[in-house]
C-alpha positions in Angstrom: -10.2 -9.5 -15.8 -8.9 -6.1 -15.5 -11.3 -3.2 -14.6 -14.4 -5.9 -13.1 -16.1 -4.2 -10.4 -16.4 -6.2 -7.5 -20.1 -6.5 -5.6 -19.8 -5.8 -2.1 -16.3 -5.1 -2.3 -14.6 -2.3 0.8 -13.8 0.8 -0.8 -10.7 2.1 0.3 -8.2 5.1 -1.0 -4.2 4.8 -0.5 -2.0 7.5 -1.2 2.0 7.6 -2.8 3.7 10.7 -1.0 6.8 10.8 -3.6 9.4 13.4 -2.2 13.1 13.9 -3.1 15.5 12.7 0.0 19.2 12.7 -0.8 19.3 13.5 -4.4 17.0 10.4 -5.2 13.0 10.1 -5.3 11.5 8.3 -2.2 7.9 7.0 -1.1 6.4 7.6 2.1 5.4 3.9 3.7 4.7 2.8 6.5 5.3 0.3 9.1 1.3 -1.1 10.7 1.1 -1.0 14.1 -2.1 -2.6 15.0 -4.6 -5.1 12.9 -4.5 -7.0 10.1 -1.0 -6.9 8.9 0.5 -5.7 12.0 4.1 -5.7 10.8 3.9 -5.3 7.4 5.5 -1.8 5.7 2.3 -0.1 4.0 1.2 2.4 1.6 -1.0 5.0 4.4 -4.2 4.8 3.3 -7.9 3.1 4.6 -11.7 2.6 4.1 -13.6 5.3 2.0 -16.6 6.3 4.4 -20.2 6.4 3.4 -20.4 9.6 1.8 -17.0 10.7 1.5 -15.3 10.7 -1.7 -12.0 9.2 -2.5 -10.3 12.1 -2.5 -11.4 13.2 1.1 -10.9 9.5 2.4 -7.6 9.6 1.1 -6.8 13.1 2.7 -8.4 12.1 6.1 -6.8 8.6 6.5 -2.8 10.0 5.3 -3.5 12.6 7.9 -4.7 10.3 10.5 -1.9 7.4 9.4 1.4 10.3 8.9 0.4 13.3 10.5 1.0 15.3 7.2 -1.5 17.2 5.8 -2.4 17.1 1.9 -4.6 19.6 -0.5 -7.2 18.1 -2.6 -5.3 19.8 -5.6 -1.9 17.7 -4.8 -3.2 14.1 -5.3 -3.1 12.2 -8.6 -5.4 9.7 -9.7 -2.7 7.0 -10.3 -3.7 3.5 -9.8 -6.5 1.6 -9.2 -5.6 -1.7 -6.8 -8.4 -4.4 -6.8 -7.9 -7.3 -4.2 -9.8 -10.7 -4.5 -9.9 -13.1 -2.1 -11.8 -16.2 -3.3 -11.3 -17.5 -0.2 -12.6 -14.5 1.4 -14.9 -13.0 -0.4 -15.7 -10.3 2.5 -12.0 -9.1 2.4 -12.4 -8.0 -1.5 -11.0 -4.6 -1.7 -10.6 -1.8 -4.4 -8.4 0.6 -4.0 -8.4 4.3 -5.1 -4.9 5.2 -5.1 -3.0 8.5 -5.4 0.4 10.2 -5.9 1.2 12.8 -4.3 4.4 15.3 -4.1 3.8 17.8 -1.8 2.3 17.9 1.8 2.4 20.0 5.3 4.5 18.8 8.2 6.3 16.1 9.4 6.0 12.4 9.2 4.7 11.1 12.3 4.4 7.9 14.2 0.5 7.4 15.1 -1.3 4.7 16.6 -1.5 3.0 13.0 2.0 3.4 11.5 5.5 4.2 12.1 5.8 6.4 8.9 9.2 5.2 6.9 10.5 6.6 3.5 11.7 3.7 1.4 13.8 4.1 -2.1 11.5 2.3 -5.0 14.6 0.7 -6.4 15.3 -0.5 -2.9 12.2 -1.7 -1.1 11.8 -3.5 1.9 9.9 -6.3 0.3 11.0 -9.3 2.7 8.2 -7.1 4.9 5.7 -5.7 2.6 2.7 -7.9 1.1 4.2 -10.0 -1.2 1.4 -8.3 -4.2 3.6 -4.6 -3.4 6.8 -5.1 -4.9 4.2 -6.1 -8.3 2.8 -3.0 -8.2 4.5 -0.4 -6.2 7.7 0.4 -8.4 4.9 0.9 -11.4 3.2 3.3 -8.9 5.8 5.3 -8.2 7.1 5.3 -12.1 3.8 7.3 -13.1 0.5 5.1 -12.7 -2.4 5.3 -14.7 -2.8 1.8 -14.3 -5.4 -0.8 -12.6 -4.5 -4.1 -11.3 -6.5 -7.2 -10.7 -5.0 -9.4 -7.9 -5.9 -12.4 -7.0 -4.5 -14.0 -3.9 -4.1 -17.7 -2.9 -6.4 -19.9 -0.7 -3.8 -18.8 2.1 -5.0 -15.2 1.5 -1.1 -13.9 1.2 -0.1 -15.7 -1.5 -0.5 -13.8 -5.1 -2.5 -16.5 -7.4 -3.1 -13.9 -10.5 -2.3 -10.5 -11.2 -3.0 -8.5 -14.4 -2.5 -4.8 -15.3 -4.6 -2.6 -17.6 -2.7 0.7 -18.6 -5.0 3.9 -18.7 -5.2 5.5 -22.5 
């Protein structure tokens, strides 16, 4: 199942902003504000516009979601994060998502997040998507993965997941 493109499926890029805090390695997340998820502690990220590449979706939406500022040369093709929903179908969603270690500024609250940095051995999963703690931790750890998940009729629920490493 790994790597199976998926017709009509959003396009949208997240981003990993890895930064040491206290002596230990940290990812930026944050908690949504507003929409779907409202609640939930995220990765920053969004919809890839027509016309826009990953890369410059991925720079746009952290920006819009953290107030920080990134370079194209500081994110890292690390993971790429396809969502089924066979209940769904229009929800489907493949994910273009980054690491990055460097940025300009200071985290933010916006209208989307309240920006939160999180220790990957210690994650707030009782409030993130119960796919992240799957996937996150192998994130952070490096990448160069994809992941097929599939979630449950209920659309939370994880009903498959499978990982392809890159070569």
């Amino acid at each position: 199942m790994a790597g199976r493109r998926m017709p009509g499926a959003k396009q949208v890029a997240l981003v990993a902003l890895l930064q040491e805090r206290a002596g230990r390695l940290h990812v930026l997340l944050g908690r949504k504000r507003r929409g779907f998820g409202k609640g939930n502690i995220v990765l920053p990220g969004g919809k890839i516009e027509p016309g826009e590449s990953a890369v410059q979706a991925a720079i746009r939406e952290f920006r819009e979601e953290t107030g920080l500022v990134l370079a194209p040369q500081e994110l890292e093709l690390a993971a790429q994060i396809n969502f089924r929903f066979p209940a769904q179908p229009a929800a489907d969603m493949e994910c273009a998502t980054f690491i990055a270690r460097q940025s300009t500024g200071q985290p933010e609250a916006t209208e989307e997040l309240e920006p939160l940095w999180a220790d990957p051995d210690a994650l707030p999963v009782e409030q993130m998507w119960q796919d992240s703690p799957l996937w996150l931790p192998k994130l952070v750890a490096g990448g160069n993965f994809t992941v097929e998940i599939v979630l449950a009729r209920d659309n939370i629920s994880v009903q498959e997941i499978s990982f392809e490493n890159w070569d």
